[in-house]
KEPA-209466 format. One record per atom (N, C-alpha, C): x, z, y. Coordinates in Angstrom, 1 decimal. Each point is the difference from the previous one (the first is absolute). Example, Ala and Ser with C-alpha at 12.3 -4.5 7.8 and 13.67 -1.06 7.14 Angstrom:
<pts>
     c1     c3     c2
   13.2    7.8   -5.7
   -0.9    0.0    1.2
    0.9    0.0    1.2
   -0.4   -0.7    1.1
    0.9    0.0    1.1
   -0.8    0.8    1.1
</pts>
This chain:
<pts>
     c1     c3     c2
   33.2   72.1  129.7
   -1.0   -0.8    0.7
    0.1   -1.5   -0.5
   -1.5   -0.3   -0.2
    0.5   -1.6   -0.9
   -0.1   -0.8    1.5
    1.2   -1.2   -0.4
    0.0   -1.2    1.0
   -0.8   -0.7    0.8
   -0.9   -0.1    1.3
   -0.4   -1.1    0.2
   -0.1   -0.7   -0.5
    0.9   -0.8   -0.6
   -0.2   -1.6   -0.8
    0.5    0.4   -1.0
   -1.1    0.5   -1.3
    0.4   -0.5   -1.8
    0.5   -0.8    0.3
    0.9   -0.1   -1.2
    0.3   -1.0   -1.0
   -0.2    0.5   -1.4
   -1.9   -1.1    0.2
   -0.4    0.1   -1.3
   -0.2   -1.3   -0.4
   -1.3   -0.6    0.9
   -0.4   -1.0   -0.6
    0.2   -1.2    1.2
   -0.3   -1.4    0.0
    0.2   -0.8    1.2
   -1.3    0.6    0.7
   -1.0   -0.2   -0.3
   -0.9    0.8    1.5
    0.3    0.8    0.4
    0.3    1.4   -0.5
    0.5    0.7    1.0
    1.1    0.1    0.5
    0.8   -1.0   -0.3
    1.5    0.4    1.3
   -0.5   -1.3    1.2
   -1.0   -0.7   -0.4
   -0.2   -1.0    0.8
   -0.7    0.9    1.1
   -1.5    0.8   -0.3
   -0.8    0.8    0.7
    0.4    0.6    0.9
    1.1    1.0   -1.2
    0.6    0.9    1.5
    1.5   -0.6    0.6
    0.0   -1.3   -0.3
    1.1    0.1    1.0
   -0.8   -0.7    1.5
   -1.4   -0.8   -0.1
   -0.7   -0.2    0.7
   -0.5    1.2    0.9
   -0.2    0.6   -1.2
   -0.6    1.6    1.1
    1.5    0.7    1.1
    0.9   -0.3   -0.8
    1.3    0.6    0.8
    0.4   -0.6    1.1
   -0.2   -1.3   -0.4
    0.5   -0.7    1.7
   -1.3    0.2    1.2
   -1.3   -0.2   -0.7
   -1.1    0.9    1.3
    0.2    1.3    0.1
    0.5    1.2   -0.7
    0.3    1.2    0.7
    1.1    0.1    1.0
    1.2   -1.0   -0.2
    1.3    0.3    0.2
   -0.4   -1.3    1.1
    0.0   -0.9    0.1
   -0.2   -1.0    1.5
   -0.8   -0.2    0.6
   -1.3    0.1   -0.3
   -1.0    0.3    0.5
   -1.1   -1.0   -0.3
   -1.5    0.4    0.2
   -1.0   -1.3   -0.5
    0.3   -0.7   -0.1
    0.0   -1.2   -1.7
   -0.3   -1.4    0.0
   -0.9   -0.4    0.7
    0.3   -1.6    0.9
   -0.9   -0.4    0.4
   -0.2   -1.4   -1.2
   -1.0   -0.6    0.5
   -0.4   -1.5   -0.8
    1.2   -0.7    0.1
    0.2   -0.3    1.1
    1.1   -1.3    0.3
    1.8    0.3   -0.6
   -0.2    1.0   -0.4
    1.6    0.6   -0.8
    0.1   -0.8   -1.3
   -0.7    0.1   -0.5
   -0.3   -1.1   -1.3
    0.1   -1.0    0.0
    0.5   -1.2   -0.6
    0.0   -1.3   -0.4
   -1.5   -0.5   -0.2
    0.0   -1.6    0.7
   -1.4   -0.3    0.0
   -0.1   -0.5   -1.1
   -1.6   -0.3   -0.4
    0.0   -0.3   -1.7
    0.7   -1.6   -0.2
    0.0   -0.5    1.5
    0.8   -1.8   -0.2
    1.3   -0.1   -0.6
    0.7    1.8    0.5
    0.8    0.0   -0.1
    0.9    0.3   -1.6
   -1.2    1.2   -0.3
    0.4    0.2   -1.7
   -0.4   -0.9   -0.8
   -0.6   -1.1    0.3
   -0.5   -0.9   -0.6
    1.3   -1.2   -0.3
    0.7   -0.2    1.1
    1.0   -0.5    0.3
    0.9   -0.5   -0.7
    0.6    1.4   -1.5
    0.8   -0.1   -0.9
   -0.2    1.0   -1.2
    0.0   -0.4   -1.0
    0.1    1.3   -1.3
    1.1    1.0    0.2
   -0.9    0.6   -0.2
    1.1    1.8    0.1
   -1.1    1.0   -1.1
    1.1    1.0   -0.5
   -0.9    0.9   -1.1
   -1.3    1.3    1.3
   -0.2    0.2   -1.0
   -1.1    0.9    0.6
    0.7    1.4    0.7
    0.6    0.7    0.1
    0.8    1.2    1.0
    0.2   -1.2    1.0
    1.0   -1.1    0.2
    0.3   -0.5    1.1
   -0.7   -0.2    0.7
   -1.1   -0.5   -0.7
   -1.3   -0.4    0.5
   -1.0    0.8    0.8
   -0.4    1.1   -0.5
   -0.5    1.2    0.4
    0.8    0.1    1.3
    1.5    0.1   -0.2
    0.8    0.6    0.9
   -0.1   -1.0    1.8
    0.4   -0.8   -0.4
   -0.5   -1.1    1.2
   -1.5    0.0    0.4
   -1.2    0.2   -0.9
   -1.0    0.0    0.2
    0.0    1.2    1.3
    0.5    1.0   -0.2
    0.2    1.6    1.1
    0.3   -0.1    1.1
    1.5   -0.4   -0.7
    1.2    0.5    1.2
    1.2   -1.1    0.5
   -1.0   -1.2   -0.6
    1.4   -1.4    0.1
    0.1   -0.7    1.5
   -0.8    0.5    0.6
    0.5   -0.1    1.7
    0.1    1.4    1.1
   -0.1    1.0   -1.0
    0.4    1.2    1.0
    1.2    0.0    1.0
   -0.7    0.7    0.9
    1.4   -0.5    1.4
    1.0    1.0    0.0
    1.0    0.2    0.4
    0.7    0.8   -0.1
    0.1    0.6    1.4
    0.5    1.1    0.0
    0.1    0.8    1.8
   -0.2   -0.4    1.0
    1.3   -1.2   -0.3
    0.2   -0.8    1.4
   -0.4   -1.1   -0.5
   -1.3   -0.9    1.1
   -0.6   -1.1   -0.5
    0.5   -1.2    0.4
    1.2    0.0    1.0
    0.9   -1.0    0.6
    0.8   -0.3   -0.8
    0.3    0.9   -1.3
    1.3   -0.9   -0.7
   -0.8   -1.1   -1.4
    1.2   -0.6   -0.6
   -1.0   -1.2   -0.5
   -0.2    0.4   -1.1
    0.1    1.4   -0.6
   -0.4   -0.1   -1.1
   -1.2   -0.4   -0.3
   -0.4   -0.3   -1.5
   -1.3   -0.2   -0.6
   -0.7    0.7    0.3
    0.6    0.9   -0.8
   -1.0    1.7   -0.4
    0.7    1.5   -0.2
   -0.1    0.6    0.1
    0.1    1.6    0.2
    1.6    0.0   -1.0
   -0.4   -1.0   -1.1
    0.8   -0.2   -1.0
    1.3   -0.7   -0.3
    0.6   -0.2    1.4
    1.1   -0.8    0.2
    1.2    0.5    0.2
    0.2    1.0   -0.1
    1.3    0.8    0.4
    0.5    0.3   -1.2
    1.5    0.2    0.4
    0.9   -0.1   -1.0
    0.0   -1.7   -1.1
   -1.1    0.9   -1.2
    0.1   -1.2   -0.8
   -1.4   -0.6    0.5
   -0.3   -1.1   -0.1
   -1.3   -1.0    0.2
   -1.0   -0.1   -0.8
   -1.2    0.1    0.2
   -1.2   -0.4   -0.5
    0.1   -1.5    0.4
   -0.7   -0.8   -1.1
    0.2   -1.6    0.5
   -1.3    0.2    0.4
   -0.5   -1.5    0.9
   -1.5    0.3    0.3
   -0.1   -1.1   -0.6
   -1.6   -0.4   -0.1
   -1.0   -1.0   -0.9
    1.1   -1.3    0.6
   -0.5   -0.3    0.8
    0.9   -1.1    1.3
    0.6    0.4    1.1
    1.4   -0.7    0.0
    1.2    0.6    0.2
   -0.9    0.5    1.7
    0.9    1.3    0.6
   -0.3    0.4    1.3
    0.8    1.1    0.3
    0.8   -1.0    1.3
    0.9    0.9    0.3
    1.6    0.0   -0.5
    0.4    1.1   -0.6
    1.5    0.1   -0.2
   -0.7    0.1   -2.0
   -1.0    0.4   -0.5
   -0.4   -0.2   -1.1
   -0.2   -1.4   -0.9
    0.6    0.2   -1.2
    0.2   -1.6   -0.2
   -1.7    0.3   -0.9
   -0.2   -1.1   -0.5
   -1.7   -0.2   -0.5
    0.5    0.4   -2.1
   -1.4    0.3   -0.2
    0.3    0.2   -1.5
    0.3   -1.6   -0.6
    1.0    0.6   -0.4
    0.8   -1.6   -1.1
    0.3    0.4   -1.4
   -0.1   -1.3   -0.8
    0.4    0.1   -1.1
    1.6   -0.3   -0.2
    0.6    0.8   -0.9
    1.5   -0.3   -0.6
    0.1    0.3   -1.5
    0.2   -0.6   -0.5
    0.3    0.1   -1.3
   -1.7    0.4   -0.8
   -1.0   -1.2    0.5
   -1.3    0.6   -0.5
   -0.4    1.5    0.1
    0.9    0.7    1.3
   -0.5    1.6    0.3
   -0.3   -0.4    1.3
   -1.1    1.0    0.5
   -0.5    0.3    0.9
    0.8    1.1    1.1
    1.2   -0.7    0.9
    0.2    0.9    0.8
   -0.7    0.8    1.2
   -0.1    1.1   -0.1
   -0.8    0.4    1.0
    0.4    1.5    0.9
    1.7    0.0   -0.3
    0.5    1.1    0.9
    1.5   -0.4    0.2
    0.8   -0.4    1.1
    1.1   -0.5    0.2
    0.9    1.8    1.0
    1.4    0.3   -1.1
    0.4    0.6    0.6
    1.0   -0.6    1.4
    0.0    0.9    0.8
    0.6    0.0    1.5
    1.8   -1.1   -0.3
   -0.4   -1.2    0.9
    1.8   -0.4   -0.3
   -0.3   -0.9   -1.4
   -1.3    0.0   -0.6
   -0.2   -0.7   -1.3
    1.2   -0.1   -1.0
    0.2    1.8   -0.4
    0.9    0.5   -1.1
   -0.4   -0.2   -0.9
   -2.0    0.2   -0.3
   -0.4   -0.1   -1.4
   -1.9   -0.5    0.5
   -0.4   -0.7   -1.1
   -0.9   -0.1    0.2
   -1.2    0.8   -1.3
   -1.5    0.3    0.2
   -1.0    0.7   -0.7
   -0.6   -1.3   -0.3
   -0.5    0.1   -1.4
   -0.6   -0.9   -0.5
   -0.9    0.3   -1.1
   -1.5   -0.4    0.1
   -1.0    0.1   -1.3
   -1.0   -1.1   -0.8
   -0.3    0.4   -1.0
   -1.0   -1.1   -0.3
   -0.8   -1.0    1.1
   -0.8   -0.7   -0.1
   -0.5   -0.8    1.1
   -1.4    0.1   -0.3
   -0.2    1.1   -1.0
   -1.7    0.5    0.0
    0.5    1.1   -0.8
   -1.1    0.9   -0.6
    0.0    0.8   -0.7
   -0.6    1.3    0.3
   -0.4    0.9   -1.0
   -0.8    1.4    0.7
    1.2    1.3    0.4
    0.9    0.1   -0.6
    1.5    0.5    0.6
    0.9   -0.2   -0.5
    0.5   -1.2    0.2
    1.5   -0.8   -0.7
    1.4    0.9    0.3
    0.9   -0.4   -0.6
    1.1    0.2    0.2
    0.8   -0.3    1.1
    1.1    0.6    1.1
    0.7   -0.1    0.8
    1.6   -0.5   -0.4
    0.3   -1.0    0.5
    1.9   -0.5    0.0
    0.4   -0.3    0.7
    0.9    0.6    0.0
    1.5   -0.2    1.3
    0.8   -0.6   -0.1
    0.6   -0.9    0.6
    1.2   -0.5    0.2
    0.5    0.1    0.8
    1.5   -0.2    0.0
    0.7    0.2    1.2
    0.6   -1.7    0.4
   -0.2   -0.9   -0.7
    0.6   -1.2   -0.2
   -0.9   -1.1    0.6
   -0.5    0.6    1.1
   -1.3   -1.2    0.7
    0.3   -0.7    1.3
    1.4   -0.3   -0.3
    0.3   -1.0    1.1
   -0.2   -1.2   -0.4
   -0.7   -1.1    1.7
    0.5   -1.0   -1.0
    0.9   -0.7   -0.7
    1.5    0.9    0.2
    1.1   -0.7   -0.6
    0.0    0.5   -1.2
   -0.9    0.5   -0.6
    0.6    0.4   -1.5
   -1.1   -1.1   -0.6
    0.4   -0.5   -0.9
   -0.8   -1.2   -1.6
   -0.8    0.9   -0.3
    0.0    1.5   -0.8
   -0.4    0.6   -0.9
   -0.4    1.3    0.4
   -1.2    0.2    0.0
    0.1    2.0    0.4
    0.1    0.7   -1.2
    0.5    0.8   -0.1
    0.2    1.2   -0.9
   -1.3    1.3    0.4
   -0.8    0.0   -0.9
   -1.2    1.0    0.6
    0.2    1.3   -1.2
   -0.9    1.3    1.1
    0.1    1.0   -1.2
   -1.4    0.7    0.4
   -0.3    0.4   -1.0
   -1.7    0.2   -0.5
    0.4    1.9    0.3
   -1.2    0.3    1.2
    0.0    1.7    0.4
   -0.7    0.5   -1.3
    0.1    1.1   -0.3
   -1.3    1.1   -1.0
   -1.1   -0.3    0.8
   -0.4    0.2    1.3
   -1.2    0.5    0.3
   -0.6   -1.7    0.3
   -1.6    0.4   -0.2
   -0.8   -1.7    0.7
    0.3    0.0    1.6
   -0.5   -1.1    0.4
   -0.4   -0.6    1.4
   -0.7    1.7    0.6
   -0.9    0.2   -0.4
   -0.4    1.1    1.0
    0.3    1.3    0.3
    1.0    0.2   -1.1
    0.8    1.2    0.5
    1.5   -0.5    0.8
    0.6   -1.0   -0.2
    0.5   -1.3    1.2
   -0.1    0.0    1.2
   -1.4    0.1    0.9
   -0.8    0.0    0.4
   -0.2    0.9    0.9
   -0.1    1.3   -0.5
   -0.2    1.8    0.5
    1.4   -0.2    0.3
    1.0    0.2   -0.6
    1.6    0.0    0.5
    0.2   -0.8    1.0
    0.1   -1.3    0.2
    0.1   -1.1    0.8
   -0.8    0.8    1.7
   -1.4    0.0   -0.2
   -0.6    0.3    1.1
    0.2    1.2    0.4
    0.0    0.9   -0.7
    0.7    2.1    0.6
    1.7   -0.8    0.9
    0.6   -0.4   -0.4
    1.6   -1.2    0.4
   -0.7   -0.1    1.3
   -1.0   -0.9   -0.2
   -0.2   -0.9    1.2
   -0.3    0.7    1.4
   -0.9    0.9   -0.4
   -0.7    0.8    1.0
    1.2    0.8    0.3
    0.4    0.7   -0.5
    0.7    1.1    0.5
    1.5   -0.5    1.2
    0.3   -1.2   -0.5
    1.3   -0.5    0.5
   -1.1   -1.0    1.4
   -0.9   -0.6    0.0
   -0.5   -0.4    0.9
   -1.1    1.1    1.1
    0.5    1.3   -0.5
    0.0    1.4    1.3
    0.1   -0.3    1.2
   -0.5   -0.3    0.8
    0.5    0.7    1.9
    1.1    0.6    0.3
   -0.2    1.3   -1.0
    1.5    0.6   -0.5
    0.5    0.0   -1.2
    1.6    0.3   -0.1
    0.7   -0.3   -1.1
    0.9    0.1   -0.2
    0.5    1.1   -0.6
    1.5    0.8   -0.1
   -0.1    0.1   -1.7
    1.5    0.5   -0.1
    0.4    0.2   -1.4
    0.9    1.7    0.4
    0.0    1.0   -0.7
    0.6    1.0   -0.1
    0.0    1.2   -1.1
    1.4    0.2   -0.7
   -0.2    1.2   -1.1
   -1.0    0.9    0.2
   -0.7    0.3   -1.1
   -1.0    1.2   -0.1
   -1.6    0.2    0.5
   -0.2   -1.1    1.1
   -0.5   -0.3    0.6
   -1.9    0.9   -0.1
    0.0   -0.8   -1.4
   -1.0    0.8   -1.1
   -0.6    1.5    0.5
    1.2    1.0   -0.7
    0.3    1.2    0.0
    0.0    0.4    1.5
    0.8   -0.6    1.2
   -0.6    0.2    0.9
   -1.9    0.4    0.4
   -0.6   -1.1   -0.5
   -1.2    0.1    0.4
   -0.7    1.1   -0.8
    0.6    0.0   -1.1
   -0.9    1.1   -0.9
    0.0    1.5    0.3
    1.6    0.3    0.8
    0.3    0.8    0.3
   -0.6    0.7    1.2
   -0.4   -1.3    0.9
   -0.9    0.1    1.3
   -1.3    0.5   -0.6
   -0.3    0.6   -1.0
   -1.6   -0.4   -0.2
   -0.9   -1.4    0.0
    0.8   -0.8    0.5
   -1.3   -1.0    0.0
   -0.8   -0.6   -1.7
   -1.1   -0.7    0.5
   -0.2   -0.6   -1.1
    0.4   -0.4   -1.1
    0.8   -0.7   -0.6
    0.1   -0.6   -1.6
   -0.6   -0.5   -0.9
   -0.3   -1.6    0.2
   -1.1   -0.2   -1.6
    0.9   -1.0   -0.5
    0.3    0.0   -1.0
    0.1   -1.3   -0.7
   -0.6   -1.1   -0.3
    0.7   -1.4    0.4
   -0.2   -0.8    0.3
   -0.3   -1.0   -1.5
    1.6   -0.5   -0.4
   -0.2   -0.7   -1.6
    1.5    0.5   -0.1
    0.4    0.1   -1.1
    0.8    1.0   -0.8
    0.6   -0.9   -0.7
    1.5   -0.3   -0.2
    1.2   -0.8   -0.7
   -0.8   -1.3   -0.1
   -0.1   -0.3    1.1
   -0.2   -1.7    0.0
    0.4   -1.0   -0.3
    0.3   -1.0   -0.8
    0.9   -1.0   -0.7
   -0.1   -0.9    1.5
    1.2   -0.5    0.2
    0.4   -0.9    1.1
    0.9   -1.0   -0.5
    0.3   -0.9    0.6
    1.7   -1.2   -0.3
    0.6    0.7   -0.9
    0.1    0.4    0.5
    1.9    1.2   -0.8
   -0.9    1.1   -0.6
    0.5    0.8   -1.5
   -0.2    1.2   -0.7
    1.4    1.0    0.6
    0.5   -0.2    1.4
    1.3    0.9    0.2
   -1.1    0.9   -0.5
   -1.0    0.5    1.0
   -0.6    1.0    0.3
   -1.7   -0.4    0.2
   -0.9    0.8   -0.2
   -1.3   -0.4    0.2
   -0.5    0.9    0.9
    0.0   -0.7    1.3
   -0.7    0.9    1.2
   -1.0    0.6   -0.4
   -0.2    1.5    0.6
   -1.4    0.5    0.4
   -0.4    0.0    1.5
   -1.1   -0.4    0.4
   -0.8    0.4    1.4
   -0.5    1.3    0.4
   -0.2    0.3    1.4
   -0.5    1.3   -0.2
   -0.9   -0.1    1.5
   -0.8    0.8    0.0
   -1.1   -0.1    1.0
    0.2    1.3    0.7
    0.7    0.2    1.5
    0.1    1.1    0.8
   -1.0    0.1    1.1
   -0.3    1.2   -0.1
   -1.2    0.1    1.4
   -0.9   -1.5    0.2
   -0.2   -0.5   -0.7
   -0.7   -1.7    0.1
    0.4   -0.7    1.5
    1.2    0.3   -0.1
    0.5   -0.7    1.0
    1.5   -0.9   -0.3
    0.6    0.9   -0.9
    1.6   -0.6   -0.8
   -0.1   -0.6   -1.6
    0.6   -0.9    0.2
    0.4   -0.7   -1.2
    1.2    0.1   -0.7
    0.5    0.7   -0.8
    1.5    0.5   -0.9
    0.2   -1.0   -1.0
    1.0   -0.4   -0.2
    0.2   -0.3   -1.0
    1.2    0.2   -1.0
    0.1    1.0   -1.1
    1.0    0.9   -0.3
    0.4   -1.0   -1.0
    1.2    0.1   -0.2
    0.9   -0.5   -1.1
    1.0    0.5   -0.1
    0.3    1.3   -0.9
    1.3    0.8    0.1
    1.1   -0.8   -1.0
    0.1   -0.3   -0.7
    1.0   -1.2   -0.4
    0.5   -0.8    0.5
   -0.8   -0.7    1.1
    0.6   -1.3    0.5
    1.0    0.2    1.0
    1.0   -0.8    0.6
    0.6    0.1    1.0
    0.4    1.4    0.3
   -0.2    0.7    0.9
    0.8    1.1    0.4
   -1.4    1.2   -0.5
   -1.2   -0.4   -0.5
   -0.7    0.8   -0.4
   -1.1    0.4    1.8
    0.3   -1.0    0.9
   -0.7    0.2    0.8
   -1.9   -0.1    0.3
    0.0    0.7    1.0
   -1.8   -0.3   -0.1
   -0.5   -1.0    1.5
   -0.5   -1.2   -0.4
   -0.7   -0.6    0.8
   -1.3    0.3    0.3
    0.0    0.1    1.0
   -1.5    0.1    0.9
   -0.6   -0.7    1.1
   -1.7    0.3    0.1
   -0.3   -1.2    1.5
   -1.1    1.0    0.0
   -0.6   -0.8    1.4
   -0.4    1.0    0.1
   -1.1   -0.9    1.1
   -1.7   -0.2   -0.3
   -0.8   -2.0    0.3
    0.3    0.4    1.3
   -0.2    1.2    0.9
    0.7   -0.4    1.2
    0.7    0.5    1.0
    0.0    0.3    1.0
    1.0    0.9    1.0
    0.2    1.6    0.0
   -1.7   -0.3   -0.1
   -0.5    1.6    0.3
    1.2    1.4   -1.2
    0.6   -0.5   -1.0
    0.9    1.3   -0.8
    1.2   -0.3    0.5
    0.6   -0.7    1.2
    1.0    0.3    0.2
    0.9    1.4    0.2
   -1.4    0.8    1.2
    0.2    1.3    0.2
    0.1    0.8   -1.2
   -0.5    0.1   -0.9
    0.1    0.9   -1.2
    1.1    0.0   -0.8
    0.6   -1.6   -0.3
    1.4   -0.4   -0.3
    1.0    1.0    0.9
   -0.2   -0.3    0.5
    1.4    0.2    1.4
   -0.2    1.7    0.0
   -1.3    0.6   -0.7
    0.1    1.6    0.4
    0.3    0.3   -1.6
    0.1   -0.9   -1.1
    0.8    0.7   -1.3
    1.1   -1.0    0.4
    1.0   -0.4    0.8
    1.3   -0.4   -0.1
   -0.1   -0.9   -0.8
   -0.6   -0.9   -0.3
   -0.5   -1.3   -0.8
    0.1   -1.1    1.1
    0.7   -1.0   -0.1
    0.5   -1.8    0.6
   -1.7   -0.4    0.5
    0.0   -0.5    0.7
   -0.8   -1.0    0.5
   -0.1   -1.3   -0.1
    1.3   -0.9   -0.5
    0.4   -0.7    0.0
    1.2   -0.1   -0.8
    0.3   -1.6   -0.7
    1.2    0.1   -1.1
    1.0   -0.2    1.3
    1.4    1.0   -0.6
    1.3    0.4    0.8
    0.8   -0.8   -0.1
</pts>
């Protein structure tokens, strides 16, 4: 079964990852998007662009906490202008940061235009360091992008447990299965997540290399707790 989201070209991982977040969270509305004052605001390449144009004020579950957007958990989406616990897109080192990991261990950084530039990481983005030391990913900004946001959504769940096998559980239930995007380039090459789409209700995220080889899952809202709890599957991280 081919993926939800190619990775072919930048339109289509852009498309469907657009189409995936309206199957999986439900209608875009207008006001989710960045207003045009706002993309106007600062240069950024065209995927970021596109991407804020969508989804750069999407709310997340709970609308009382301060995040930006849907996109703030774990690592950060920066927003146009700072809001919230999100710091604003800045420049360092003539790059365009525009994804800060959690505890600011490493920061995402790209051209400050372009039709799909290259992504760099550093881990050296305090301001106590003189010098960053940056390293250039294989994949552009918009496969970046797909990984970053599958991350985002699934860890910003309602629900949200981590447990061996988890997968195979579901498969083994019968339920659904589609593939989501397949060895994803992220921060780190430990391992390249895949996502996976259960009963269109759970979000997987498999990475048998990494860490203990466990599977994270969420699940957008209450309603699969009972289904969890009837395959012996967490509700909640232990």
């Amino acid at each position: 079964m081919e993926p939800l989201i190619p990775d072919s070209t930048t339109d289509a991982r852009m498309e469907r990852l657009e189409q995936f977040l309206e199957r999986y969270l439900g209608p875009r509305r207008p006001d989710f998007g960045a207003s045009e004052d706002q993309e106007g605001s600062i240069e950024m390449p065209a995927p970021l662009q596109r991407f804020f144009r969508f989804a750069g004020r999407w709310p997340g579950h709970n609308p009382r906490t301060p995040h930006a957007n849907r996109f703030c958990m774990q690592d950060t989406l920066c927003s146009i202008r700072k809001n919230g616990h999100a710091p604003a897109l800045q420049l360092m080192d003539s790059r365009l940061v525009f994804v800060w990991k959690n505890q600011g261990v490493w920061v995402a950084a790209t051209e400050r235009s372009g039709d799909d530039p290259p992504v760099w990481i550093t881990e050296k983005c305090s301001h106590r360091e003189h010098e960053q030391v940056w390293r250039q990913l294989e994949k552009p900004l918009s496969h970046f992008l797909v990984s970053f946001v599958l991350q985002a959504v699934m860890f910003g769940s309602e629900i949200l447990a981590v447990a061996p096998g988890a997968l195979a559980k579901f498969e083994d239930a019968g339920l659904p299965v589609e593939p989501v995007w397949i060895r994803g380039e992220y921060a780190w090459d430990i391992d390249r997540p895949s996502y996976f789409l259960i009963d269109e209700r759970f979000l997987i995220r498999r990475a048998p290399e990494e860490a203990d080889g466990d599977d994270w899952y969420g699940s957008r809202d209450g309603t699969g707790a009972a289904l969890l709890a009837s395959l012996g599957l967490p509700t909640e991280i232990g």
